[in-house]
C-alpha positions as CSV (number, residue, x, y, z in Angstrom):
1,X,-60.9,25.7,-19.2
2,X,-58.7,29.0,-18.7
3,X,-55.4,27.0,-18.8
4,X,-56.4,25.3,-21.4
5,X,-57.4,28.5,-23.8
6,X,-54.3,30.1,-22.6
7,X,-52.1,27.2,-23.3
8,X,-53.5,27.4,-26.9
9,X,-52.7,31.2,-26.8
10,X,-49.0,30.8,-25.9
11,X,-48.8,27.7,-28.5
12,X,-50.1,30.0,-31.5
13,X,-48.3,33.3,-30.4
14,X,-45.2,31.5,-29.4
15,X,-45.1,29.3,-32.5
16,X,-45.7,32.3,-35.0
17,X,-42.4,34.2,-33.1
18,X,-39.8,31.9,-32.5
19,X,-41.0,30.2,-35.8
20,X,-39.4,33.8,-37.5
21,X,-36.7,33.1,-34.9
22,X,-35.3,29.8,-36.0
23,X,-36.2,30.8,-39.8
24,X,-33.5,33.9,-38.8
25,X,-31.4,32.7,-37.7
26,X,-30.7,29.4,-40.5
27,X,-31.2,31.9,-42.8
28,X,-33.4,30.1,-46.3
29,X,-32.1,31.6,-49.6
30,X,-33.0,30.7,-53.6
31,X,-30.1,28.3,-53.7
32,X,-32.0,25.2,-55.7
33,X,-33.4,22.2,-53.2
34,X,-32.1,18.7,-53.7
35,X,-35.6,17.8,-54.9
36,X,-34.9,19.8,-58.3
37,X,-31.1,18.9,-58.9
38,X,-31.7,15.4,-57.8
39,X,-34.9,15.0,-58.9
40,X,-35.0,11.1,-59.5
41,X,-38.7,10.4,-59.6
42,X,-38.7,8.2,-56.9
43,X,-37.8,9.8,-53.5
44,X,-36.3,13.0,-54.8
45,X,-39.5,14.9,-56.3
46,X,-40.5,18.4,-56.3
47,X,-43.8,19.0,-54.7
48,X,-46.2,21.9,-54.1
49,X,-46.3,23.4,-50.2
50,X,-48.9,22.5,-49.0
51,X,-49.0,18.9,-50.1
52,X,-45.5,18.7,-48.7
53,X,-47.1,19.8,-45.8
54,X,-49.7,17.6,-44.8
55,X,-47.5,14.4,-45.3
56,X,-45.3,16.1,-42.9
57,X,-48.2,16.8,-40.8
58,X,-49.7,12.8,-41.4
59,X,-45.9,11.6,-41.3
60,X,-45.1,13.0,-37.4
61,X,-48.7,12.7,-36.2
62,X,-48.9,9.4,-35.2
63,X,-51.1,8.1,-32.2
64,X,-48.0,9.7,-30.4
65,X,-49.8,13.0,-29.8
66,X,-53.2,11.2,-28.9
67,X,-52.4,8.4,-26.9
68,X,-49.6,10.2,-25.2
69,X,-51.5,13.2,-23.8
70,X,-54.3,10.6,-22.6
71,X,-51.5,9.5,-20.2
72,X,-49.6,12.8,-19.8
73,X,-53.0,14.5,-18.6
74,X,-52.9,12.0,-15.5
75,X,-50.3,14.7,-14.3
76,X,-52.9,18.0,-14.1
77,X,-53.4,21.2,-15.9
78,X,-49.5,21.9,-16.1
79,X,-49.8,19.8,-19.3
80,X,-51.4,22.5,-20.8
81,X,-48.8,24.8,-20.4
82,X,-45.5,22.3,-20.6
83,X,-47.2,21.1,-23.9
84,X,-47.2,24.4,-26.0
85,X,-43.6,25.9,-24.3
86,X,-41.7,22.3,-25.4
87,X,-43.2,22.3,-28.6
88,X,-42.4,26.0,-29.6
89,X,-38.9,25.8,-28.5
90,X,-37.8,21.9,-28.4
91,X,-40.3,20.1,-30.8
92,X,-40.8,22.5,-33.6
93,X,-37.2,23.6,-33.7
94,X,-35.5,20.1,-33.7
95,X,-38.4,19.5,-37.2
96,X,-37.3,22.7,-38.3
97,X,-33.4,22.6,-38.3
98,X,-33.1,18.5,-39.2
99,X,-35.2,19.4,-42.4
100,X,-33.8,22.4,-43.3
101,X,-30.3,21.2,-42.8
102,X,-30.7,18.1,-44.3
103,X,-31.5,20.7,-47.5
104,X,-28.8,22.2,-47.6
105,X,-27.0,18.6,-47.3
106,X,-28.4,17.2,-50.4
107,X,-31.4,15.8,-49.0
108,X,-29.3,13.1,-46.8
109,X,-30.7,11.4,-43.9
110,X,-30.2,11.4,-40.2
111,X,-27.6,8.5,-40.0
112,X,-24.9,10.2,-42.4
113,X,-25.9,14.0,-40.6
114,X,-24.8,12.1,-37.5
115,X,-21.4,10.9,-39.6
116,X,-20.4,14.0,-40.8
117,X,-21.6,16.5,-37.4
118,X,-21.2,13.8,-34.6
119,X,-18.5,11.6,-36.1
120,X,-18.2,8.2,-37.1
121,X,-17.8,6.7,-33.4
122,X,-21.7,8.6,-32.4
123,X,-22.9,7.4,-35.9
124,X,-22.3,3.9,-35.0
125,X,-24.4,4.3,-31.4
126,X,-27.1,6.5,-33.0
127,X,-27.9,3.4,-36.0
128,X,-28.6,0.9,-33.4
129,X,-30.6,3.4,-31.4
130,X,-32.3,4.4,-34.8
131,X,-32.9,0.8,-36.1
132,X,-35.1,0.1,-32.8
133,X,-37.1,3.2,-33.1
134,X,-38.2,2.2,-36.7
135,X,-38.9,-1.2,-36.3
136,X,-40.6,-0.2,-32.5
137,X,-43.0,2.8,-34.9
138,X,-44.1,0.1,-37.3
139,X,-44.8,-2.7,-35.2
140,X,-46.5,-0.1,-32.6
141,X,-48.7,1.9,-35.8
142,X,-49.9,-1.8,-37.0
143,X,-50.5,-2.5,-33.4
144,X,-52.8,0.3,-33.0
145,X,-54.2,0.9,-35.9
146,X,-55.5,-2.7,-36.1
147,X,-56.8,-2.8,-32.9
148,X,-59.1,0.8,-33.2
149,X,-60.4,-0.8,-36.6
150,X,-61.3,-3.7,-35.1
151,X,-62.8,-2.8,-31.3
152,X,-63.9,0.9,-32.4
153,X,-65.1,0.0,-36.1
154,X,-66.5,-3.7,-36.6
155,X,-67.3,-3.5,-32.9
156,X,-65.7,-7.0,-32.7
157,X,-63.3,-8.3,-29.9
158,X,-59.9,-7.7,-30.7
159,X,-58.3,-11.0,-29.1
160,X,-55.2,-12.4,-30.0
161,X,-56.9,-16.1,-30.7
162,X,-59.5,-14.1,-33.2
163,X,-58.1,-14.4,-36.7
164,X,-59.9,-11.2,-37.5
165,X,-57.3,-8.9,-35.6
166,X,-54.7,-11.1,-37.5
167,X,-56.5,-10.6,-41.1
168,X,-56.4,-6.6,-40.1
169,X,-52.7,-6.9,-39.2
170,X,-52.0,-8.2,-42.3
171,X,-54.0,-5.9,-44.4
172,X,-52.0,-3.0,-43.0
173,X,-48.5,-4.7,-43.2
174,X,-49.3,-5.2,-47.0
175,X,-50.4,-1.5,-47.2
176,X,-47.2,-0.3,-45.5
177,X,-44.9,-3.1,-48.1
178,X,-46.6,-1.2,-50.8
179,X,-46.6,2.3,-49.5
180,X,-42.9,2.1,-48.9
181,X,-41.9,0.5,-52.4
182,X,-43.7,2.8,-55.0
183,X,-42.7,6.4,-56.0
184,X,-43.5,8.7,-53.2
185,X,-45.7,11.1,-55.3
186,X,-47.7,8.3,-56.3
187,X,-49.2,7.1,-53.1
188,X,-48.5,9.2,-50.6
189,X,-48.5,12.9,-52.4
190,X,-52.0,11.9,-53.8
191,X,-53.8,10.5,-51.0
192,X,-52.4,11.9,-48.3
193,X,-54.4,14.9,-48.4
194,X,-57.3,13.0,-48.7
195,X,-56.2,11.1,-45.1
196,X,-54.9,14.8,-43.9
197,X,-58.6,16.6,-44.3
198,X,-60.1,13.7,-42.3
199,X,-57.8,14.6,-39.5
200,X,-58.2,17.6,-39.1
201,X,-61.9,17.3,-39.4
202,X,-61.9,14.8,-36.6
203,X,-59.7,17.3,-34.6
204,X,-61.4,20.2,-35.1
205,X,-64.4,18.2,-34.2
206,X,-63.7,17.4,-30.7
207,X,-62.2,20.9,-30.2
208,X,-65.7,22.3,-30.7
209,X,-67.3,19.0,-28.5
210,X,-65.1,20.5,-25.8
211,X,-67.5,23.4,-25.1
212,X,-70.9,22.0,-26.4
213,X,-70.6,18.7,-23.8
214,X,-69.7,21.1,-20.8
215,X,-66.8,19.2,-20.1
216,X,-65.0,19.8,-17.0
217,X,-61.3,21.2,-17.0
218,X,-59.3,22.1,-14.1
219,X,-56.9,25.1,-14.3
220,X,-53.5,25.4,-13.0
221,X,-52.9,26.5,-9.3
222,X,-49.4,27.5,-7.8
223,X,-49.4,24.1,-6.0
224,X,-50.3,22.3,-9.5
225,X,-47.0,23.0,-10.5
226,X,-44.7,20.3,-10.4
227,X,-47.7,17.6,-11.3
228,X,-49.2,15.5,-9.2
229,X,-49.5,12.2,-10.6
230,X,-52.1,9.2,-9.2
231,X,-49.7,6.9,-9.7
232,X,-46.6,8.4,-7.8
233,X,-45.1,9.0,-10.7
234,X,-42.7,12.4,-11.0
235,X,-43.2,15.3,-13.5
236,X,-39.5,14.6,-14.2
237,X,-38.8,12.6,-16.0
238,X,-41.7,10.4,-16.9
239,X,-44.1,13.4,-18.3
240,X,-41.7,14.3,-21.2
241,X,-41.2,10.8,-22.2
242,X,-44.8,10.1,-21.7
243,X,-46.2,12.7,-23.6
244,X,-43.3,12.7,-26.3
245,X,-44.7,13.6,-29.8
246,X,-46.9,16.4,-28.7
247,X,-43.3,17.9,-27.1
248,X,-40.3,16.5,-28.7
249,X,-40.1,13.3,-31.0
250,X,-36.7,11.7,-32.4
251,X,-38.7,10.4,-35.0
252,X,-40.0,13.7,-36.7
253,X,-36.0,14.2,-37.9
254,X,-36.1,10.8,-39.5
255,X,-39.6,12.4,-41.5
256,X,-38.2,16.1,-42.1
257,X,-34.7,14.7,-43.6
258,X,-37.1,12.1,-45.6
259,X,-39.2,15.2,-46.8
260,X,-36.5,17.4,-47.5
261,X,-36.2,15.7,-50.5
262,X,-39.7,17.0,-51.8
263,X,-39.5,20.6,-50.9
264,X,-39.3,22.9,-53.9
265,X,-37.7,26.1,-52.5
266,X,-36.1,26.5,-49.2
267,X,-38.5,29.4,-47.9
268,X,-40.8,26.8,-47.7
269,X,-39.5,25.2,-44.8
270,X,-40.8,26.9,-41.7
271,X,-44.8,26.2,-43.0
272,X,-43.2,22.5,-43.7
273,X,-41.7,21.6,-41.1
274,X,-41.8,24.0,-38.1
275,X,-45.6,25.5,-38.5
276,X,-46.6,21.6,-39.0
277,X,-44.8,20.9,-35.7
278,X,-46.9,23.5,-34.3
279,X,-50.2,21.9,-35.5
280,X,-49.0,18.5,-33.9
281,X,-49.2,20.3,-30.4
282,X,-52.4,21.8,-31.0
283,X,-53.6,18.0,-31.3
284,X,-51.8,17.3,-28.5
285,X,-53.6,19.9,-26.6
286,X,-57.0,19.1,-27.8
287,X,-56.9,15.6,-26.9
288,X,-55.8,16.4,-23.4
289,X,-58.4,18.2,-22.6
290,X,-60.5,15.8,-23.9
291,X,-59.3,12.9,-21.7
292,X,-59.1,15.5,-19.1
293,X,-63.0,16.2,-19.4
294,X,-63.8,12.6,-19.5
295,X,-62.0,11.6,-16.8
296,X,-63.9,14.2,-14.7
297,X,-67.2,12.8,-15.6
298,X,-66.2,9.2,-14.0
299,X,-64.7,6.3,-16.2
300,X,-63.9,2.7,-15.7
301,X,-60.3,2.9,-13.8
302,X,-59.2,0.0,-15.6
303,X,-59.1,1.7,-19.1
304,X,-57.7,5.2,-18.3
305,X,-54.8,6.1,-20.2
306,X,-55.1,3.3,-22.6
307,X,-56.7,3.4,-26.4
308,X,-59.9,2.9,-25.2
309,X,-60.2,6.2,-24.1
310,X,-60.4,7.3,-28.1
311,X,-63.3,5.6,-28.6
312,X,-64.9,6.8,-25.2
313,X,-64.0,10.5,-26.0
314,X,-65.2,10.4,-29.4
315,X,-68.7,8.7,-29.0
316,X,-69.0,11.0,-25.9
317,X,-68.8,14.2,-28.0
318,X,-69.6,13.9,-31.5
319,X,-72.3,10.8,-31.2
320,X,-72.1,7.9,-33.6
321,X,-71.8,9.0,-36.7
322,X,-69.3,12.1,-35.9
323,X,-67.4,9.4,-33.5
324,X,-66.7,7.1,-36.1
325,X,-65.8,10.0,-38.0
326,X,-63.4,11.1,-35.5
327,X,-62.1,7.8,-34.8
328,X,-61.1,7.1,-38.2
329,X,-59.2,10.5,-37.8
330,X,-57.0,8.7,-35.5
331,X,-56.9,5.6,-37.6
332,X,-55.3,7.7,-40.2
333,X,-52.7,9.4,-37.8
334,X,-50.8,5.9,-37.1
335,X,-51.2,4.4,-40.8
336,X,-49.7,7.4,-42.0
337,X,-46.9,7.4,-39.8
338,X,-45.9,3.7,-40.1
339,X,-45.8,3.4,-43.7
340,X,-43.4,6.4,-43.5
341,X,-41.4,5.1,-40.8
342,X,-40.7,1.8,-42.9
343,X,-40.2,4.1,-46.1
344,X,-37.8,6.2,-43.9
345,X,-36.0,2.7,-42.9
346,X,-35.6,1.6,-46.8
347,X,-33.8,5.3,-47.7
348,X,-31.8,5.6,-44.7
349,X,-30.6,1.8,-45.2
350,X,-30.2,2.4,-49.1
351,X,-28.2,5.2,-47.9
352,X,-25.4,3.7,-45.6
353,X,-25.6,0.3,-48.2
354,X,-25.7,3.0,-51.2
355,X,-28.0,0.8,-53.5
356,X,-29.7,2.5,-56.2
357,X,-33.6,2.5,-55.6
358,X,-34.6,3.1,-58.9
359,X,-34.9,-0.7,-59.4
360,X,-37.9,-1.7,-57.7
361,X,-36.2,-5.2,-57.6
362,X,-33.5,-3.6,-55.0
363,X,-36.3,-1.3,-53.4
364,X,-38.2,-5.0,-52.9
365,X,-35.3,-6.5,-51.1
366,X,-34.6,-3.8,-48.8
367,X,-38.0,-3.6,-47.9
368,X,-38.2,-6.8,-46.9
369,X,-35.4,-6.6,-44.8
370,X,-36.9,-3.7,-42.6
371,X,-40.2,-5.5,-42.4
372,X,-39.5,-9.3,-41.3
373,X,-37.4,-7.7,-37.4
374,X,-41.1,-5.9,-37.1
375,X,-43.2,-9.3,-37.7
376,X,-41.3,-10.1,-35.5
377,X,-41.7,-7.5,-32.6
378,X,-45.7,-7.3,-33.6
379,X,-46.5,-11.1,-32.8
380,X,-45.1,-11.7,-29.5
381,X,-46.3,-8.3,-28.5
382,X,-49.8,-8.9,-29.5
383,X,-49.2,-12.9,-27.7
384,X,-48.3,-10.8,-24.7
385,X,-50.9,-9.8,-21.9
386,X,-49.4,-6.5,-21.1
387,X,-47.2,-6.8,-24.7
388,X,-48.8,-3.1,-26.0
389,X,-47.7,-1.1,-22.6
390,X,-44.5,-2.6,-22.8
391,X,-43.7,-1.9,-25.9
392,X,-45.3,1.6,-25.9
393,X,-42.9,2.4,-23.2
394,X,-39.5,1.3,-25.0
395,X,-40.9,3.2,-27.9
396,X,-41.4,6.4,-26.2
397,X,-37.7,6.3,-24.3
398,X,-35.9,5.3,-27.6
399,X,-38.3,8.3,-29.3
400,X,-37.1,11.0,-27.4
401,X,-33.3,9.4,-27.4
402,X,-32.7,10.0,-30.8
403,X,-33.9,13.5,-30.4
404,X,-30.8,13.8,-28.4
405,X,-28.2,13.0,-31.5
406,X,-30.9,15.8,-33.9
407,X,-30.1,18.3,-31.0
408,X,-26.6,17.9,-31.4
409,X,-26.6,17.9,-35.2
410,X,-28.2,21.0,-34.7
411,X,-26.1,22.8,-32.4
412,X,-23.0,21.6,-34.2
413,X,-24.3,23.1,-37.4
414,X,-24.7,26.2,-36.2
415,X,-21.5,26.4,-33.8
416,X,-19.6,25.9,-37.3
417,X,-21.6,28.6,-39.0
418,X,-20.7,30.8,-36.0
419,X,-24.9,31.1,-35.1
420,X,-26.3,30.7,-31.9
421,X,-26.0,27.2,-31.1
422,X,-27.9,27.6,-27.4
423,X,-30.7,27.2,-29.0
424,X,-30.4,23.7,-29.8
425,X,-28.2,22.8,-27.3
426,X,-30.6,24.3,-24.1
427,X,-33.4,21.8,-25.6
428,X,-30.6,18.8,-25.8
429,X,-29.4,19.4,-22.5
430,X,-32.3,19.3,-20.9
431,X,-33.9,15.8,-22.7
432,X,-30.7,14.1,-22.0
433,X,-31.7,14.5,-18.4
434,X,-35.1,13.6,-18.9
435,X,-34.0,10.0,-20.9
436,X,-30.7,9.0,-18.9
437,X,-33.2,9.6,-15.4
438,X,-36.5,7.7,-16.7
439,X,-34.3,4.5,-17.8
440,X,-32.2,5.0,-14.7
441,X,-35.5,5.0,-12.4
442,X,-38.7,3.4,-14.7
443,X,-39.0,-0.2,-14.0
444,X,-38.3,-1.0,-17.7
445,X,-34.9,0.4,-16.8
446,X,-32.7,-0.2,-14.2
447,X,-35.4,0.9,-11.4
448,X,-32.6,2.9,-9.1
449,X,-34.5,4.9,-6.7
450,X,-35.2,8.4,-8.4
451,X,-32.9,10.3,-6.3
452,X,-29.8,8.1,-7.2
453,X,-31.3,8.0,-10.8
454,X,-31.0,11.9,-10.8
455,X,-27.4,12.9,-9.6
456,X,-26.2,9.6,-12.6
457,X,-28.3,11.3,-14.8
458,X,-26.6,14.9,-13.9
459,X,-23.1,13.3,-14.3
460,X,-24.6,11.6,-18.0
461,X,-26.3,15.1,-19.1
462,X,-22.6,16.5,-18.0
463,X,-21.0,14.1,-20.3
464,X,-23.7,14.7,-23.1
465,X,-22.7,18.8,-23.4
466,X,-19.1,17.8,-23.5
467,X,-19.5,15.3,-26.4
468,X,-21.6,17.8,-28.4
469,X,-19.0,21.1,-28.0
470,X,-16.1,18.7,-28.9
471,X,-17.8,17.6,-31.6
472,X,-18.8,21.6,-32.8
473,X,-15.0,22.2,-32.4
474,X,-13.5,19.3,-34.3
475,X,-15.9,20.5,-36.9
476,X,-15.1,24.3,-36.7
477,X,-10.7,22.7,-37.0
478,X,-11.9,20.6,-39.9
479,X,-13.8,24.0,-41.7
480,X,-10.9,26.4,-40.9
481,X,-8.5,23.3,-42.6
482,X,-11.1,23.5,-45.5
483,X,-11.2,19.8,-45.0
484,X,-15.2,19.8,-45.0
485,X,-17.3,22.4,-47.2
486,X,-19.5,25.2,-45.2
487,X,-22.9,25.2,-47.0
């Protein structure tokens, strides 16, 4: 329980410093945000703080930071420290910095901050790279959602030859069609607080269930260190992609450009999107020690590290009644992430097309063409026998890739700006190693043996660094030419 507590220590403390750190050194001023000169009713629209900040909040916190510490947790007490140090300095800065610079860009998405930073030859590798993610996030957050409603609510078997998980499936898809087409302040800025208060209830919740149940948590020893795994499987690389959202998620830029289109002033930008960041570990950490605690007490092999382990943790701390209540928490977390995801598809895609979405006629057709390629990916996978651990795993590699392109945004941004651009680029580096090593070695990859997988991956990471300075010095030729505008 000692790591634990201190790894919630160094989460708060570090957060509320290097917070004031990043907010340094972009420096926020009273220039007007994009969501008052460009205020269209529709995606540009000025909201208060701290309604911008729970959809954030709902918006990154998918089952990511649940299901993934479940899993990461299999690794020891280390979790509990590598959770809060990744999230203060990789996580919360690559929110921070894609929002805020997105800001200063007009409120423009990743795709064309990848153009303009990276160049038109990255831009082109980073859409296709994007396009899985968001179809992988909604076909995974109907997935799971669906499932939890049906096994953990009705209490009914979730099957794939019961048309009840089907009817559920198709409830949320029309949800998410309807989520993504209408105004953003009229559906998600009214009831996403609603959805965010149930959250954190359900969080805060097990917190406290943590110490009333007695549940057993080990604490980190010197030989604890570098994980130890039942499954043989190595700290690095597979516990940052396993773990992913409560660390660093490619994702979360795809929701902090989306959102930087609601925020009113730019001081409000660290409680936004770095402090929110912040919170998302914090569930991450909660829900580790959770699984953590239940593990200890002896559990059915067969579903550790799976969903079922939500269910189990809830009932096991908070009863019936405060279980379902918790359990609907993390019902909420993966609704409110996939209808975003699909909105976040429709922008970016209206962007690169540039088709006016006032219309809801064109808004309707784009949205349509985002959602058939996830039918499409949600059938087969639910036909599948192991279809949901396959496709979590693709998700969580192609999650923390895209990260890579944000890091490099980043650090290009500020290299141009003449700011300290290791602060970015440190984070970067490192993940590059992490995803070129887990695809080189995991057996949805090209299963090399690790060793091999590591010194390709050290060559890659090389390669990776070189791109991303070449890239901040084109940019730096092209501002001293005045042939791009320094905002």
């Amino acid at each position: 329980m000692v790591t634990f507590l201190i790894g919630l220590a160094v989460l708060a403390a570090g957060g509320f410093w290097y917070g004031r750190v990043c907010e340094r050194e972009f420096g926020p001023d009273d220039r007007p945000t994009p969501a008052v000169t460009l205020d269209d009713g529709v995606d540009y629209v000025p909201m208060n703080k701290w309604k911008n900040s729970l959809i954030e909040l709902l918006n990154i916190a998918g089952i990511g930071p649940i299901l993934g510490p479940i899993q990461g947790i299999l690794f020891g007490p280390v979790a509990f420290l590598l959770i809060p140090v990744g999230c203060i300095f990789g996580g919360a800065l690559h929110d921070y910095f894609t929002g805020m610079i997105a800001m200063r860009e007009g409120g423009e998405q990743m795709p064309l901050l990848v153009r303009k930073y990276l160049g038109r030859g990255v831009y082109g590798i980073y859409n296709v790279f994007l396009g899985l993610l968001m179809l992988l996030v909604a076909a995974l957050y109907i997935y799971t959602p669906g499932e939890l409603l049906v096994t953990q609510v009705m209490r009914r078997p979730a099957d794939a030859d019961s048309p009840l998980i089907w009817i559920v499936f198709g409830v949320i898809f029309i949800y998410y069609v309807f989520a993504t087409l209408v105004p953003i302040d009229k559906l998600i800025g009214k009831i996403y607080p609603i959805f965010g208060g149930v959250m954190l209830i359900s969080t805060v919740g097990i917190f406290f269930g943590l110490f009333s149940s007695g549940y057993e948590l080990q604490n980190l020893t010197w030989g604890g260190l570098l994980g130890s795994h039942s499954g043989g499987q190595p700290l690095v690389p597979a516990f940052f992609v396993t773990v992913a959202c409560g660390l660093v998620s490619g994702f979360h830029s795809t929701q902090s450009t989306m959102l930087s289109r609601t925020v009113r002033e730019e001081r409000e930008g660290k409680t936004t999107f770095y402090n929110m960041m912040i919170c998302e570990g914090a569930i991450a950490m909660v829900w580790a020690a959770a699984a953590m605690g239940l593990y200890n007490k002896g559990i059915d092999a067969s579903v550790v590290g799976t969903p079922s382990v939500i269910g189990l943790v809830a009932n096991d701390l908070l009863g019936p009644i405060g279980g379902l209540i918790a359990i609907l928490g993390v019902i909420i977390l993966p609704l409110t992430s996939g209808d975003t995801a699909l909105r976040s598809a429709r922008v970016m895609l209206a962007d690169f097309l540039q088709i006016d979405q006032k219309p809801m006629k064109k808004r309707l057709m784009l949205t349509a063409a985002t959602f058939l390629p996830v039918a499409a990916i949600l059938v087969p996978t639910k036909l599948a026998g192991d279809g949901f651990n396959t496709l979590w795993r693709y998700f969580a590699w192609s999650n923390q890739t895209i990260a890579l392109f944000a890091f490099s945004v980043v650090a290009v941004y500020l290299m141009v700006r003449g700011k300290n651009y290791l602060m970015a680029m440190c984070p970067g580096t490192f993940y590059a190693f992490v995803i070129f090593s887990y695809i080189l070695n995991a057996h949805i990859g090209f299963n090399l043996p690790l060793s091999i997988a590591y010194v390709i991956a050290g060559a890659l990471t090389v390669a990776y660094v070189t791109m991303t300075l070449a890239c901040g010095h084109r940019m730096i030729r092209l501002y001293h030419a005045d042939l791009i505008q320094c905002t």
